[in-house]
C-alpha positions as CSV (number, residue, x, y, z in Angstrom):
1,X,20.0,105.2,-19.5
2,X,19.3,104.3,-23.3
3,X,19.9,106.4,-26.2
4,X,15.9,107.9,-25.9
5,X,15.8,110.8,-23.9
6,X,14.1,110.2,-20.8
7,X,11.7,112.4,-18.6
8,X,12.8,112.8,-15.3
9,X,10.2,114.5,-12.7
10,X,10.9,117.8,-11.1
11,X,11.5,116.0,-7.8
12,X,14.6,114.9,-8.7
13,X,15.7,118.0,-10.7
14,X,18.6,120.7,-9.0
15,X,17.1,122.9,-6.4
16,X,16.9,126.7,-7.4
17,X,20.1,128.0,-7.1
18,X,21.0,130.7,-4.2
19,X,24.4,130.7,-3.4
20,X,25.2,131.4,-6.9
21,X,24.2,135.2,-6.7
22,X,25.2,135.2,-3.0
23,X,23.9,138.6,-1.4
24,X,21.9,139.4,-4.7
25,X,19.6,136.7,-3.7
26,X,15.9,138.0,-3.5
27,X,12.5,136.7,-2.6
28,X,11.4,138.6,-6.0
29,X,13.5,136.5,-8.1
30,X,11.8,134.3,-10.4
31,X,12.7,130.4,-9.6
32,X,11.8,127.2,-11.4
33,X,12.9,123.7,-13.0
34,X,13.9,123.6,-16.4
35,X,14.1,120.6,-19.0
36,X,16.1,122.1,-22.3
37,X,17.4,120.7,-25.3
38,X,19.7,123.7,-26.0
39,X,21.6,124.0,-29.7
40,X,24.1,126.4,-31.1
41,X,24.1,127.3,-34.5
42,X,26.4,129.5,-36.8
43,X,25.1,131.9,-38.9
44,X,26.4,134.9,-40.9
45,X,27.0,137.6,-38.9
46,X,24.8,140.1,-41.6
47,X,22.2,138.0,-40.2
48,X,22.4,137.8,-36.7
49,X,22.9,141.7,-36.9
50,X,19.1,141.6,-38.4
51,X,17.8,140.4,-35.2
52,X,19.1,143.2,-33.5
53,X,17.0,146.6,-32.3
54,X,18.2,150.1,-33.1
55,X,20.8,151.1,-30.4
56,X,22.4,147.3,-30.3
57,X,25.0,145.9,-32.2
58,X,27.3,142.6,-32.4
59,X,30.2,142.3,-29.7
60,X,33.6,140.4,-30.5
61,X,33.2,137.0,-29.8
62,X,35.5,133.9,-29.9
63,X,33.0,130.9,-30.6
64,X,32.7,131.5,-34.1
65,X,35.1,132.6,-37.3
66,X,34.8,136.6,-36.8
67,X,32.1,136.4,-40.3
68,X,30.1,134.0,-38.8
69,X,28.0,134.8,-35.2
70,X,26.1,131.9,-33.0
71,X,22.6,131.8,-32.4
72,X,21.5,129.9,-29.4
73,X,18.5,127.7,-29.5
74,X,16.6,126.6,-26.0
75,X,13.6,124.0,-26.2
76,X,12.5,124.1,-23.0
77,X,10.1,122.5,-20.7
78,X,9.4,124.6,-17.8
79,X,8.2,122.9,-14.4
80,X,6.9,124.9,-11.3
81,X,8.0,128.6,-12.1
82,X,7.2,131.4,-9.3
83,X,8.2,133.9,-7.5
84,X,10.9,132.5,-5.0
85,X,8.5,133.8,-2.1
86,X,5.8,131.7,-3.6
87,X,5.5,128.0,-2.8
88,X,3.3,127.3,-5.7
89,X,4.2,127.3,-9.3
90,X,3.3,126.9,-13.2
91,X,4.4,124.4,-15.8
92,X,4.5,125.3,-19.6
93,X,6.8,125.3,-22.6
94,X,8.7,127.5,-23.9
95,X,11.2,128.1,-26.8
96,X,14.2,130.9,-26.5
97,X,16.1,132.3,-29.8
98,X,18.9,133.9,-27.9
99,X,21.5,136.2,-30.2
100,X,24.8,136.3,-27.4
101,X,27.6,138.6,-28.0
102,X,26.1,142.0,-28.1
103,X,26.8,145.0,-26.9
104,X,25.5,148.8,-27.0
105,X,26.2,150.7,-30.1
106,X,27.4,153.8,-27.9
107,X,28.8,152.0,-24.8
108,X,30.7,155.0,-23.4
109,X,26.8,155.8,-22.7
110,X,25.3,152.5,-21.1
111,X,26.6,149.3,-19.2
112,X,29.0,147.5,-20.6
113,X,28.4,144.2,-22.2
114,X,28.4,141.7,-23.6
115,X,24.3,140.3,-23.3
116,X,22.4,138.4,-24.9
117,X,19.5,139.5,-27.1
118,X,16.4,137.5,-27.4
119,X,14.4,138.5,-30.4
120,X,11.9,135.7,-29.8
121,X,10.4,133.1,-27.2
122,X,7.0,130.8,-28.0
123,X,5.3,130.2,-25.0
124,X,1.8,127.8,-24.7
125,X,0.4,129.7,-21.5
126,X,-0.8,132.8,-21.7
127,X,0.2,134.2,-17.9
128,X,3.9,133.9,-18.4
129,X,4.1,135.8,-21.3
130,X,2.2,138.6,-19.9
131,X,4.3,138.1,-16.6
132,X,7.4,138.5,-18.9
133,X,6.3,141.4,-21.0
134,X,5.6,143.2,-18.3
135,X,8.1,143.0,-15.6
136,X,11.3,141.6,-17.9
137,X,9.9,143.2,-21.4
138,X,10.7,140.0,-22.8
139,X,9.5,139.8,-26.3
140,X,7.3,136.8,-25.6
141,X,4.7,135.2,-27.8
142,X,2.0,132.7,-27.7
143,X,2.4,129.2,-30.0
144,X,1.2,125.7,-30.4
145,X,3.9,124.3,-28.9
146,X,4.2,119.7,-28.3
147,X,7.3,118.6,-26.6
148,X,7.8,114.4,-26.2
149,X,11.5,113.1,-25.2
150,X,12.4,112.7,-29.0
151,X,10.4,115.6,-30.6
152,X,9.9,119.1,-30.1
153,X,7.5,120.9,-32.6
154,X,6.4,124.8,-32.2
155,X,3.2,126.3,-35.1
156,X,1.5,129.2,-35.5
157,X,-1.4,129.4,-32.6
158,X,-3.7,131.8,-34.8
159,X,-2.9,129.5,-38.5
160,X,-1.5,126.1,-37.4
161,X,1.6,126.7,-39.7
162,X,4.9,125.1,-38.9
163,X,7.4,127.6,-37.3
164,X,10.3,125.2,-35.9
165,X,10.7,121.5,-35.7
166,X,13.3,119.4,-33.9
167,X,14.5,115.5,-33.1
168,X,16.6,115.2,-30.3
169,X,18.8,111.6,-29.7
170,X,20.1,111.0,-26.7
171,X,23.7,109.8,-26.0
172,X,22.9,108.3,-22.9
173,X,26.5,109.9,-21.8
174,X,26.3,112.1,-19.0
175,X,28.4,115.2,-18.0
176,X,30.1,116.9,-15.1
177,X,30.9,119.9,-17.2
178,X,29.2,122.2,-19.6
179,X,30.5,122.8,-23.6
180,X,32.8,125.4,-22.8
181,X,30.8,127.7,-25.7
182,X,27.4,127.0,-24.6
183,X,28.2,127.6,-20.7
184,X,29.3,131.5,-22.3
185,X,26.6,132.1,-23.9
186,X,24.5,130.8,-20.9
187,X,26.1,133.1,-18.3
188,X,25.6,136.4,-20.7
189,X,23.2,138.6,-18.7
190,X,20.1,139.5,-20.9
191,X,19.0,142.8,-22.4
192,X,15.9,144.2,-23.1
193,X,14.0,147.1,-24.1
194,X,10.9,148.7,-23.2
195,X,9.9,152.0,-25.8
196,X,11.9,154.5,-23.5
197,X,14.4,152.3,-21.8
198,X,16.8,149.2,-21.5
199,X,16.8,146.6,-19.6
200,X,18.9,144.1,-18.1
201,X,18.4,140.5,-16.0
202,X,20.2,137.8,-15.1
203,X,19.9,133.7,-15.0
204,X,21.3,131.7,-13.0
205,X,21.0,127.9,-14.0
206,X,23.5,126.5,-11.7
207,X,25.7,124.9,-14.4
208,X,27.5,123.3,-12.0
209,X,25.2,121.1,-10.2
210,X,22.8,120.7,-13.2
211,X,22.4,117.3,-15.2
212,X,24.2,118.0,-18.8
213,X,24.2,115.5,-21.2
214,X,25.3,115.6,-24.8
215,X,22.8,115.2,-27.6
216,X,22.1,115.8,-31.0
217,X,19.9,117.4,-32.5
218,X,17.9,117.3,-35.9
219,X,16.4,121.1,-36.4
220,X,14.3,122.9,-38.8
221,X,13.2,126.0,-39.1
222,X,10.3,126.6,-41.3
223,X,9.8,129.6,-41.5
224,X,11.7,133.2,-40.5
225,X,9.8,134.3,-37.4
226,X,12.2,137.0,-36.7
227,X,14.1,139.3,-39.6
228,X,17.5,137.1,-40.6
229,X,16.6,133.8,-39.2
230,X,17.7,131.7,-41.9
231,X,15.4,128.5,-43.1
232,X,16.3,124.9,-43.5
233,X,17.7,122.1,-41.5
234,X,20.6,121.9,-39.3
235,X,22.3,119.0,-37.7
236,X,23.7,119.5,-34.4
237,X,26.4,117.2,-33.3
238,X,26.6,116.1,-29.6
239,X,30.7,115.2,-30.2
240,X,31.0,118.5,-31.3
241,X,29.7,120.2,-27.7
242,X,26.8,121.6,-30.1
243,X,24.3,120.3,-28.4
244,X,23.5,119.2,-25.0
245,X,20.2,118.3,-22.6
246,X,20.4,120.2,-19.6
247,X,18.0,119.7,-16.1
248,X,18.6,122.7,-13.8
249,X,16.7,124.5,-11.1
250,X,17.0,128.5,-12.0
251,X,16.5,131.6,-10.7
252,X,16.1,134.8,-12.4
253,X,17.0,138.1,-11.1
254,X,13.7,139.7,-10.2
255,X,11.7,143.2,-11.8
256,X,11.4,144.9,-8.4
257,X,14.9,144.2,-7.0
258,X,16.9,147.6,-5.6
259,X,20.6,145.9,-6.2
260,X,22.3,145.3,-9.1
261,X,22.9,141.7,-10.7
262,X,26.2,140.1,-10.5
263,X,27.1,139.8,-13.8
264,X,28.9,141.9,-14.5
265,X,29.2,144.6,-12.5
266,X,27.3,147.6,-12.6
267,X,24.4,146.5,-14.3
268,X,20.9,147.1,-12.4
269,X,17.9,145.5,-13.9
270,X,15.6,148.6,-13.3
271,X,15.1,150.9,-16.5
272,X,17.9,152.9,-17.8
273,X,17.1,155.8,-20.2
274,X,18.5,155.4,-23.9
């Protein structure tokens, strides 16, 4: 494989995990193939606590120094997303700003964490944002988003203004094993909020069966979409474990499932008062 990143069909992407949730396992999950260039970037924690609702704050973490708090970025393509009962899916791109490492300001009240907060994710078709609003209360949003093996580039869909812009470069290495920091943050369950409620969901990407390999990455942000994002460039270094490619099948826990996710324990991703 040469240093360019190369697209590989869905075909020959991992199979939607099911063993990984075991007896969780529903045919109201959510199930697809995902394509990501996925980044971690440190930030000061003042900043990462700006992304963060009323009710939330940030959890002890190990990844970064205790002033500092990691920000995960996902450019992702997405390939035949559905319910699992559904043989027939959708393909679109989407972009995930993922805060890990948080946990309820009143905990003694709520599940325990840590989650993972995601204050922002650009989408280019409009039916899985309103699929993820509604049933996940994901704070999804529709951008001009162009993805090539090399480039991934997200603008304003209303203006045309640059938001985010990335060059990715290959190693051509490949990986049996996640960056231990990044597999973390990718195992957090996710928390959400509706007006009245939380809510709480969990991914499975099948870390250990997907195709991870280690990249860099070139990223700027162009402008502060959410409240603390800072603005410039950062350079992601794939001998660091910053950065990696990763080709999984996933399955996300679904809206309408009477069990509880299995990680951790006691979480349920219905509604839970505030």
């Amino acid at each position: 494989m040469s240093a360019r990143l190369k697209r590989r069909s869905t075909s020959g992407s991992v199979p939607a995990p099911v063993a990984a949730v075991g007896a969780t396992a529903s045919r109201l999950d959510f199930v697809g193939d995902l394509d990501a260039a996925i980044g971690l970037v440190a930030v000061p924690a003042d900043r990462a606590s700006a992304m963060l609702p009323s009710g939330l704050r940030l959890a002890p973490q190990s990844v970064m120094p205790e002033d500092q708090h990691p920000l995960l970025f996902m450019l992702g393509r997405q390939r035949n997303v559905r319910l699992a009962l559904s043989s027939g899916g959708i393909d679109y791109l989407e972009f995930i700003l993922a805060v890990p490492f948080v946990e309820h300001e009143r905990p003694e009240r709520h599940p325990r964490g840590p989650f993972g907060w995601l204050p922002c994710l650009f989408l280019d078709r409009r039916l899985p944002i309103v699929a993820g609003r509604l049933l996940l209360a994901y704070a999804k949003r529709r951008a001009a988003i162009s993805s090539t093996d090399e480039t991934y580039r997200i603008a304003c869909a209303r203006t045309g203004a640059p938001l985010l812009s990335a060059r990715l470069a290959g190693t051509g290495a490949s990986s049996n094993e996640c960056p231990r920091p990044i597999a973390e943050l990718l195992q957090l369950p996710v928390i959400s909020r509706r007006t009245y409620a939380w809510r709480y969901s969990v991914a499975d990407l099948a870390l250990d069966r997907a195709a991870i390999e280690p990249i860099g990455i070139d990223l700027t942000i162009e402008h502060a979409f959410v409240p603390g994002l800072p603005t410039g460039s950062f350079a992601l270094d794939a001998k660091r474990g910053q950065a990696i490619r990763l080709r999984t099948g996933w399955r996300l826990t679904g809206p309408c499932a009477r069990r509880s996710p299995p990680r951790p324990s006691g979480l349920d991703n219905r509604t839970q008062k505030q």
